[in-house]
C-alpha positions as CSV (number, residue, x, y, z in Angstrom):
1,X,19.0,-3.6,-26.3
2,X,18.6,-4.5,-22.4
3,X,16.6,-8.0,-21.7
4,X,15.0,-8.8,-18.8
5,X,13.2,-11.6,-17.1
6,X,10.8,-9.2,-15.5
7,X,9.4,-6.2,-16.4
8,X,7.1,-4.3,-13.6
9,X,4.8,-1.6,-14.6
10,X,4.0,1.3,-12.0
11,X,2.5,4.7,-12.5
12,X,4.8,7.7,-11.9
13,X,7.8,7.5,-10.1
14,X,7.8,8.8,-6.6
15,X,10.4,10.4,-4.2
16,X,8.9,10.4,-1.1
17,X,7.6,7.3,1.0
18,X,6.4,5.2,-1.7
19,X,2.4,3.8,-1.4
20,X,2.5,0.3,0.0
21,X,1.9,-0.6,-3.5
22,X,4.6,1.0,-4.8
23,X,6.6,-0.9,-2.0
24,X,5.2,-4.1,-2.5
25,X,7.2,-3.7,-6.4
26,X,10.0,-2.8,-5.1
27,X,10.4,-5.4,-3.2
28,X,9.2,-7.9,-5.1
29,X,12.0,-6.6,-7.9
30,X,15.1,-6.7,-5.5
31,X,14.3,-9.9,-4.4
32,X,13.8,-11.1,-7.8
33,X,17.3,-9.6,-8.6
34,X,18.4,-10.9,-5.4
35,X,17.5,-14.4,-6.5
36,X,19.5,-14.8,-9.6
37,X,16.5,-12.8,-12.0
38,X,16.8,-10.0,-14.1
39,X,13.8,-7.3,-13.5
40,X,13.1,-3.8,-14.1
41,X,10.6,-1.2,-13.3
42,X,8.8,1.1,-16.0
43,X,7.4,4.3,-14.4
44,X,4.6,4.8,-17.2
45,X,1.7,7.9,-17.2
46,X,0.7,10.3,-19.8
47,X,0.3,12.5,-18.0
48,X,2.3,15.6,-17.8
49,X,4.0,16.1,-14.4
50,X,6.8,19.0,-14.6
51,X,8.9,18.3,-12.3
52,X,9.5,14.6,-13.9
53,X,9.5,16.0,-17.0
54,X,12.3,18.1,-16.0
55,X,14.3,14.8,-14.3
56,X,13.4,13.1,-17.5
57,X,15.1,15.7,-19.9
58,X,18.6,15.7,-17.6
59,X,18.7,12.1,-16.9
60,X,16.8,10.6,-20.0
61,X,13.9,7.6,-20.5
62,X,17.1,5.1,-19.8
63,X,18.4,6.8,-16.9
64,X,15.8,7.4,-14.1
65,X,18.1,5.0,-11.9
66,X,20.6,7.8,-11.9
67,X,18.3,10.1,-9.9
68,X,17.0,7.2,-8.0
69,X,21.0,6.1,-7.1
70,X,21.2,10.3,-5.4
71,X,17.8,10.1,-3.8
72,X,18.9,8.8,-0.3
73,X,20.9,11.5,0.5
74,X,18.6,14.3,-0.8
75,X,16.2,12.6,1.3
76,X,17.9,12.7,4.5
77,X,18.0,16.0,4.0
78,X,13.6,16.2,3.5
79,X,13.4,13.8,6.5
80,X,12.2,11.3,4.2
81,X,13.6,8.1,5.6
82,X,12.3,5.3,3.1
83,X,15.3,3.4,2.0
84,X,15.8,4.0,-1.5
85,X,18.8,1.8,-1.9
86,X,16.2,-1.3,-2.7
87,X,16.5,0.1,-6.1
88,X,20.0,-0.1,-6.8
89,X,21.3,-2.3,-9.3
90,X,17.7,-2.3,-11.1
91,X,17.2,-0.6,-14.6
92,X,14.4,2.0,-14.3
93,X,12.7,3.4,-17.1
94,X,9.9,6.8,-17.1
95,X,8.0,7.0,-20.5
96,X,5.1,8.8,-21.4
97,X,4.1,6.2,-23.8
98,X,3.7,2.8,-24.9
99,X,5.8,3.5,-27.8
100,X,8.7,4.7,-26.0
101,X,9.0,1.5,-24.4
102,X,11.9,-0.2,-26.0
103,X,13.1,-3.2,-24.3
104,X,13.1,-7.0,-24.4
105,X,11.6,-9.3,-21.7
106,X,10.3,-12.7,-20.6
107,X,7.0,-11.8,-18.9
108,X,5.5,-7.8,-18.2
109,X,3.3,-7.4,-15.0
110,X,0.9,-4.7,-14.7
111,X,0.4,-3.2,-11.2
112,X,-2.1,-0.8,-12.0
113,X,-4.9,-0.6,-14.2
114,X,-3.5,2.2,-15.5
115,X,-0.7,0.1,-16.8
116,X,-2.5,-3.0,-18.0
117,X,-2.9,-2.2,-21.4
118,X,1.1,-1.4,-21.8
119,X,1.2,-4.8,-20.4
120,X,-0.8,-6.3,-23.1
121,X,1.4,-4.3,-26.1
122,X,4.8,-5.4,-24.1
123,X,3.3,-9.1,-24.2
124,X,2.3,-9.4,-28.1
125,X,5.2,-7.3,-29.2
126,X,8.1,-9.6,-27.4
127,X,6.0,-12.6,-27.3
128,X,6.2,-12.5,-23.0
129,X,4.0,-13.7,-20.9
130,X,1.7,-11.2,-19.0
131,X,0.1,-10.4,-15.5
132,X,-1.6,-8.1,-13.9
133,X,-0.9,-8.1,-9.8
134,X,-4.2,-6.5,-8.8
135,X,-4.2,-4.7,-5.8
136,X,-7.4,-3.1,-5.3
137,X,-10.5,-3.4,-6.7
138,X,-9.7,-0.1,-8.6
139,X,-12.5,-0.2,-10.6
140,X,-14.4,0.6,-7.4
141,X,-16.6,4.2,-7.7
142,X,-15.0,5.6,-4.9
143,X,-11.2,4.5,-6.2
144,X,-11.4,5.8,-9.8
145,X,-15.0,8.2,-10.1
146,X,-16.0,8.3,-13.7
147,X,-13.1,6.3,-15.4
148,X,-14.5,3.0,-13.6
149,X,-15.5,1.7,-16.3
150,X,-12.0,1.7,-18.4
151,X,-11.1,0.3,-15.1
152,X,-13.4,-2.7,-15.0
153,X,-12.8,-3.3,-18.5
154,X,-8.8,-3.8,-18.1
155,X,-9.7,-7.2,-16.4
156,X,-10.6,-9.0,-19.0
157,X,-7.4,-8.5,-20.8
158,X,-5.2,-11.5,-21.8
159,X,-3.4,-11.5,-18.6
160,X,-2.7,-14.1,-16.3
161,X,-4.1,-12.3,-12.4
162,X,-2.3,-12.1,-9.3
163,X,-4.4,-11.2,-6.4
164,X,-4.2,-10.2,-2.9
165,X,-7.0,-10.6,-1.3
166,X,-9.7,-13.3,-0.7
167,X,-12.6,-11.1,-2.3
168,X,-10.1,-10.5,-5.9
169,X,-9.8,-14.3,-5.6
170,X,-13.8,-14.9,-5.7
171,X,-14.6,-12.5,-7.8
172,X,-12.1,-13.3,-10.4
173,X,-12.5,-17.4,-9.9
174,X,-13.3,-17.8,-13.4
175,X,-10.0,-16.8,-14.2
176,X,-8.0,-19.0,-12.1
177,X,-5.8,-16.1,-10.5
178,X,-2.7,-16.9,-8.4
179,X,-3.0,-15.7,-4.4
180,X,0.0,-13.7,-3.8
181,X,-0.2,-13.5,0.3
182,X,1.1,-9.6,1.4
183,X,2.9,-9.1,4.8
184,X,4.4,-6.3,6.4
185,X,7.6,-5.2,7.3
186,X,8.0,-6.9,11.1
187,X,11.3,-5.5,10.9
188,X,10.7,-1.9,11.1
189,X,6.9,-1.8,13.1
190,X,7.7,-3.7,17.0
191,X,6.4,-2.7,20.5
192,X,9.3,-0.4,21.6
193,X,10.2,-1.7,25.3
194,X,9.6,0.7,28.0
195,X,7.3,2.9,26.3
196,X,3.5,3.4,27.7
197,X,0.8,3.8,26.0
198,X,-2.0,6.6,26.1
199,X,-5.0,4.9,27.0
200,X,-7.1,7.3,25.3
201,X,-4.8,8.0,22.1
202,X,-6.4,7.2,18.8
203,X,-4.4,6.9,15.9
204,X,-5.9,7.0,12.3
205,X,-4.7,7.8,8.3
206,X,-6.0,10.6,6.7
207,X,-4.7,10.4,2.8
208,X,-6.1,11.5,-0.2
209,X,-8.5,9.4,-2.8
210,X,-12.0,9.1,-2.3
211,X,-11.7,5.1,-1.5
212,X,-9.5,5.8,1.6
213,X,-12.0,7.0,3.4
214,X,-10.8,10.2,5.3
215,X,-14.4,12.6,5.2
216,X,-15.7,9.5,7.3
217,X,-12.8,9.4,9.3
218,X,-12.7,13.3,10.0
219,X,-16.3,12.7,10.7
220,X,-16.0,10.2,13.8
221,X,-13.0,12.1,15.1
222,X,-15.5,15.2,15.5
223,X,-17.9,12.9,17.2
224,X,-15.6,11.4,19.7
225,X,-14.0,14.7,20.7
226,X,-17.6,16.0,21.2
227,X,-18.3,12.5,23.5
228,X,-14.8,11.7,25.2
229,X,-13.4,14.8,26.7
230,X,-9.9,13.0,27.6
231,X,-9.6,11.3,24.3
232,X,-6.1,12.7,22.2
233,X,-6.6,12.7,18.8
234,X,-4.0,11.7,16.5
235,X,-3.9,11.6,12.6
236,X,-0.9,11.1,9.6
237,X,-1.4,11.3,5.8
238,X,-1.3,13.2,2.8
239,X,-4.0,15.5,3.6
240,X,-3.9,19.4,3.4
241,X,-3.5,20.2,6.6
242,X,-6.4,23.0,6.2
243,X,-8.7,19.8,6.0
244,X,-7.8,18.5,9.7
245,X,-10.0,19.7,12.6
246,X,-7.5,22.5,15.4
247,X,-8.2,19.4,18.0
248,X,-6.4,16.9,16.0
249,X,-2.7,16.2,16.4
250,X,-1.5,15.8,12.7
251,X,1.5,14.7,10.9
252,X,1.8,15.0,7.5
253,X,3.6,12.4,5.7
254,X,5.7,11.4,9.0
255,X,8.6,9.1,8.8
256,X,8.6,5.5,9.6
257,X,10.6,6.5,12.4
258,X,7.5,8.8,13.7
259,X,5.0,6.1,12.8
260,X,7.0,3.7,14.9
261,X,7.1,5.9,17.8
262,X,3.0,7.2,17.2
263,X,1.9,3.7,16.6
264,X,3.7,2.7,20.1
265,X,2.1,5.3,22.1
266,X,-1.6,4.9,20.8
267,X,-4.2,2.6,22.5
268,X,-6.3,2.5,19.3
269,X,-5.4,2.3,15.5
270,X,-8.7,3.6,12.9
271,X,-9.4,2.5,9.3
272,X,-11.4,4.6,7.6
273,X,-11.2,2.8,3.9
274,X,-14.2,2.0,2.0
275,X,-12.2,-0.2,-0.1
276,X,-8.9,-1.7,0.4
277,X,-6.3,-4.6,-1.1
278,X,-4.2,-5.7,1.6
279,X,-3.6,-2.3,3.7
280,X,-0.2,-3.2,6.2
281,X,-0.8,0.1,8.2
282,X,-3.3,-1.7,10.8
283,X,-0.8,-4.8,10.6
284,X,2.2,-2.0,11.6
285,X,0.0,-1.1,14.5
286,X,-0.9,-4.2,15.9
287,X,2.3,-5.1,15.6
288,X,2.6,-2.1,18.4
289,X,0.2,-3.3,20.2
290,X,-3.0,-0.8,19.2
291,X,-6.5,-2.4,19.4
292,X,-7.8,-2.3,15.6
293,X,-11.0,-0.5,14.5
294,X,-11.6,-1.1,10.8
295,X,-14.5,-1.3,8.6
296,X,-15.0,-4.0,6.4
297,X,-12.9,-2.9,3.1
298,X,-11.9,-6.2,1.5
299,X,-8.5,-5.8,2.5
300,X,-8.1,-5.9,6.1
301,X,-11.5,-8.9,6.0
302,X,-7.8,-10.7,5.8
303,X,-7.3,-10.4,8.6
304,X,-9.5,-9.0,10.9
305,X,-12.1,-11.0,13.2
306,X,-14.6,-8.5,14.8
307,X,-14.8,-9.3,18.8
308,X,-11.2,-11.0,18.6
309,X,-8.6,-9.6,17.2
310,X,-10.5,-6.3,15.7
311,X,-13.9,-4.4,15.9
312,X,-15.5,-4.0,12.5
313,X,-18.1,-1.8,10.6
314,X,-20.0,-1.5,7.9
315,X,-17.6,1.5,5.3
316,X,-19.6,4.9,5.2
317,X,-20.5,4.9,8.6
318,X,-18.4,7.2,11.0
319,X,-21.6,6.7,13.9
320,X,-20.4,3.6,13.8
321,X,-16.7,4.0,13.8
322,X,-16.6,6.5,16.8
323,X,-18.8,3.9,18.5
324,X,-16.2,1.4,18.1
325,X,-13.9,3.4,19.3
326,X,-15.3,5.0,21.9
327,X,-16.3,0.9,23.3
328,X,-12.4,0.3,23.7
329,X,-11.4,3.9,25.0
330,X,-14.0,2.9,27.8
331,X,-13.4,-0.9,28.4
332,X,-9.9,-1.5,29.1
333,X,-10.4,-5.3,29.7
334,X,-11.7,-5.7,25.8
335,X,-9.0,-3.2,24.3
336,X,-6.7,-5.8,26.0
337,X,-8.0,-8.6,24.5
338,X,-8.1,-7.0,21.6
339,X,-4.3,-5.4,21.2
340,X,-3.3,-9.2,22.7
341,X,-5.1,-11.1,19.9
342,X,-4.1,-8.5,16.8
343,X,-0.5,-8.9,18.0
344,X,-0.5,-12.4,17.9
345,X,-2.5,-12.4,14.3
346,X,0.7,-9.8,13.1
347,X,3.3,-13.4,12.9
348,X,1.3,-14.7,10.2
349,X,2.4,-12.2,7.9
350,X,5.9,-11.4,6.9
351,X,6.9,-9.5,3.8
352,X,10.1,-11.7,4.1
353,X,7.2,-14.4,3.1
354,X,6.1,-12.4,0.7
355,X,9.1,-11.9,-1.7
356,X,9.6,-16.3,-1.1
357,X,6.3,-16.9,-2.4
358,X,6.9,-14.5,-5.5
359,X,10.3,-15.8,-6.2
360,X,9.2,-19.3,-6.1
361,X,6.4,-18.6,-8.5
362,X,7.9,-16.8,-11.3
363,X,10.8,-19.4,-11.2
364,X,8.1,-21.8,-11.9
365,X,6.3,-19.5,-14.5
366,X,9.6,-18.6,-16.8
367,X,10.5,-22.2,-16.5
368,X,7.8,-23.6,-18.0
């Protein structure tokens, strides 16, 4: 039977350009593994999704690393340029139920609240110690509709909280949850040298969920391209593209490589979200040098000071956002200011920080 120091818990698996959630695992795993620990991943969801059905049958429960260990160069050849290679030399696991789970290990961490209660039968059947590494407030209306309520009630099960944002840590106070501080990857989002920058390019995500925000997003890009004639309208996500307004340039699931290039070229980066855990997009484009319009999502409250580094808005309101936006496409002097401060706010916040911090503390946690 395989044993493990730590077991992660993720929804299904994914072959294109993981969620930053999904990423935030990952990374978190190989630098566990990386630092003398062994950890694993368990890709767990009832329900029934063919084509990982189908990978399930040819590889097996046991053997999901397999496919993960041929992904790269498949994916080279979708243009999908997330480096898969993080996962070698983990053990991955897709089930479809808590019962198949068969596997010994020191401490289970939910990362989903979809997961938590497999994370509870992992923890009384081996006798580990639990988490859950809350990343949203998922128990929001707009995040899960009318399961919110199996949502909410997942956080009051016996396991220890990790948190990622200063509103999880207030609300969850009682608890005594530990901070985990997110960064983003300064490595691969940098102001390209010798590229200029549209003054009137607006860059914003348009992805699927209810809590991300894209209806008011598509919303205040109708209103500025009925106010600001020169204004070039840019937008990447999951979206149908049916969904997208003719005027608006859209990329569906771009590579990092395009994102690095977009995000470089933009004057002004949009969030949309009504809710949020630590979204690193708006860090990526800071990074780049984009003045940040946000609204005020719990996630990017991080980090964003309105009149300094950011503007900010009340969620729900796209009035408001195009307003924002339409301020810096008009007043070079503050989207200067702007783009100068949120480049100097992206240092603070490393995912190379990130992994330290995490190592550090489960050392300290399986020690004890």
């Amino acid at each position: 039977m395989n044993r493990y120091d730590v077991t992660f818990l993720l929804p299904i698996p994914t072959f294109n350009i993981p969620p930053g959630g999904y990423d935030i695992v990952f990374q978190l795993s190989r630098a566990l593994n990386e630092n003398g620990f062994k950890s694993s991943i368990i890709f767990i969801n009832s329900k029934k999704y063919v084509v990982w059905n189908v990978l399930k049958m040819i590889f097996g429960r046991s053997r999901i690393s397999i496919f993960y260990r041929l992904l790269p160069p498949i994916n080279r050849l979708r243009h999908v340029d997330y480096d898969f290679t993080i996962l070698r030399g983990m053990d991955l696991f897709y089930v479809d139920s808590i019962e198949e789970i068969d596997l010994k290990t020191k401490s289970v961490i939910a990362t989903a609240w979809t997961t938590a209660r497999a994370a509870v039968a992992i923890k009384e059947k081996e006798n580990s110690k639990g988490y859950y590494l809350i990343q949203n407030s998922e128990d929001h209306a707009s995040f899960s509709g009318n399961r919110s309520s199996e949502a909410a009630e997942t956080y009051s099960f016996p396991l220890k909280k990790i948190v990622i944002n200063d509103e999880l840590m207030k609300r969850f106070s009682k608890d005594s949850p530990y901070f985990l501080q997110i960064g983003y990857n300064n490595s691969r989002y940098f102001r390209l040298e010798g590229t200029r920058k549209d003054p009137f390019m607006v860059m914003i995500p348009l992805r699927e969920g209810k809590f991300k925000g894209a209806q008011d997003g598509i919303r205040a890009l109708e209103i500025l391209d009925s106010r600001i004639k020169e204004a070039k309208l840019v937008a990447f996500g999951n979206i149908g593209k049916d969904s997208v307004p003719d005027y608006v340039e859209y990329h569906f699931r771009p590579t990092n490589k395009k994102l690095l290039e977009l995000y470089n070229l933009s004057s002004v980066f949009v969030l949309p979200s009504i809710v949020e855990g630590f979204p690193t997009p708006p860090l990526e484009a800071m990074s780049c040098g984009c003045a940040l319009v946000t609204t005020r999502n719990g996630g990017t409250d991080e980090y964003s000071v309105h009149g300094f580094n950011s503007l900010v808005c009340n969620p729900g309101e796209p009035e408001a956002i195009a307003g924002l936006v339409e301020e810096l496409l008009r007043d070079e002097a503050l989207r200067s200011k702007i783009s100068s401060n949120g480049m100097g706010t992206c240092g603070k916040y490393s995912i190379e920080a990130t992994k330290a911090q995490f190592v550090e503390f489960m050392r300290k946690e399986l020690s004890e």
